[in-house]
N, C-alpha and C positions, 0 to 999 in steps of 0.2 A: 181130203174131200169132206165136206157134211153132208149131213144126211140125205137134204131136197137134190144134192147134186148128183149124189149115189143112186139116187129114186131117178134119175132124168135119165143119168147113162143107163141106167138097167132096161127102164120106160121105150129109152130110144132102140136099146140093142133087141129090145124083143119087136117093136116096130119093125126096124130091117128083117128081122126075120119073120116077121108075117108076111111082108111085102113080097118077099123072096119063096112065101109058099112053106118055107116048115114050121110055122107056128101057124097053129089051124085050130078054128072050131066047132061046134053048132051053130047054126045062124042063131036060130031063138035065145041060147046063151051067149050069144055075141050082140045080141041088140038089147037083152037087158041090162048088161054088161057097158053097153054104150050108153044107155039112159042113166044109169046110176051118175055115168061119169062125167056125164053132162048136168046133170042135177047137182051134182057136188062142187061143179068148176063153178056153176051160176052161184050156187048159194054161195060160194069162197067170194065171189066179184060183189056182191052186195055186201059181204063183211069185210072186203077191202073198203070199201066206200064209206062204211060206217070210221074206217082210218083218219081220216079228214077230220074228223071231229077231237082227234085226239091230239091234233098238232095245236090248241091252243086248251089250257086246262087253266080252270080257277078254285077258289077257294082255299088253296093252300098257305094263306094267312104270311107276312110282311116279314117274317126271320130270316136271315141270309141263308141258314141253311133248306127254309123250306120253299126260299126261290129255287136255291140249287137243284133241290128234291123236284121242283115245278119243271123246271127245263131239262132233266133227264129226262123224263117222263115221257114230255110231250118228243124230245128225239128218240125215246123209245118205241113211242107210237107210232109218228110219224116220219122222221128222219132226222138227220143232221149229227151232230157232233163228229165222233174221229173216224166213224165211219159209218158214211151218207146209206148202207145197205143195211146196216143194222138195225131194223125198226121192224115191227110188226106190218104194214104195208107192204114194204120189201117178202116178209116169208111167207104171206099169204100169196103174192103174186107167184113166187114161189113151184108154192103149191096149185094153184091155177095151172097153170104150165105143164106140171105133171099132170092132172087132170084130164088137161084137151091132148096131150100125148095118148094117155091109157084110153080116151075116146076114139081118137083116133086110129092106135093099133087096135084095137079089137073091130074094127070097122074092114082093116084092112085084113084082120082072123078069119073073118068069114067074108072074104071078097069082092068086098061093097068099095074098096078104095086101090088105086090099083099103087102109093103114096103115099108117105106120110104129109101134108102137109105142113114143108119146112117155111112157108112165108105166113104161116099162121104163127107158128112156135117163136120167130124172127119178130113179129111184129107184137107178140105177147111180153117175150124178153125186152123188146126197145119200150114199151110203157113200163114194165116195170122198174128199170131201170132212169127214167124219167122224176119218178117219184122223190 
């Protein structure tokens, strides 16, 4: 497993157990708690976006090797070669995902979700995987 995946099942297995009632908090620490993590998913989605920019790169001047050097890059950034997941967009989104999860359970820490919302997490996974 790596590591955003190890973060998700952790992310998700303490969800369940909030939901379930034994993972519990302060509200007042449960909504700061939620705001961080909300703040951190938003600012993750705006530096996904700045991704896009990275799928087309210049100046790397006409040598075979520094096209070669040109198009890693840009599938580093953005996707493509042997495997379409392996780009900076992909692990940001990633980490988005875990984000709105640790949002979410500590929402549900102190009572406010009775849920985690699995057709949020579904439909975060399907755009990422898009990309």
């Amino acid at each position: 497993m790596s590591g955003t995946e190890d973060q998700h099942a952790y992310w998700t297995q303490l969800a369940q157990q909030a939901v379930a009632g034994v993972f519990r908090m302060e509200p007042e620490l449960g909504e700061a708690l939620r705001a961080a993590a909300k703040v951190y998913a938003e600012g993750l989605g705006r530096a996904k976006a700045d991704t896009a920019t990275l799928g087309r790169l210049s100046g790397w001047g006409s040598l075979p090797s520094a096209k070669a050097l040109r198009v890693k890059f840009e599938q580093k950034g953005f996707g493509g070669g042997t495997d379409p997941n392996d780009n900076a967009a992909q692990r940001i989104q990633d980490h988005i995902d875990i984000a709105w999860l640790q949002h979410d359970t500590f929402a549900a820490a102190i009572g406010k979700l009775e849920l985690v919302d699995e057709q949020r997490a579904a439909q975060l996974r399907a755009a990422g995987t898009g990309i």
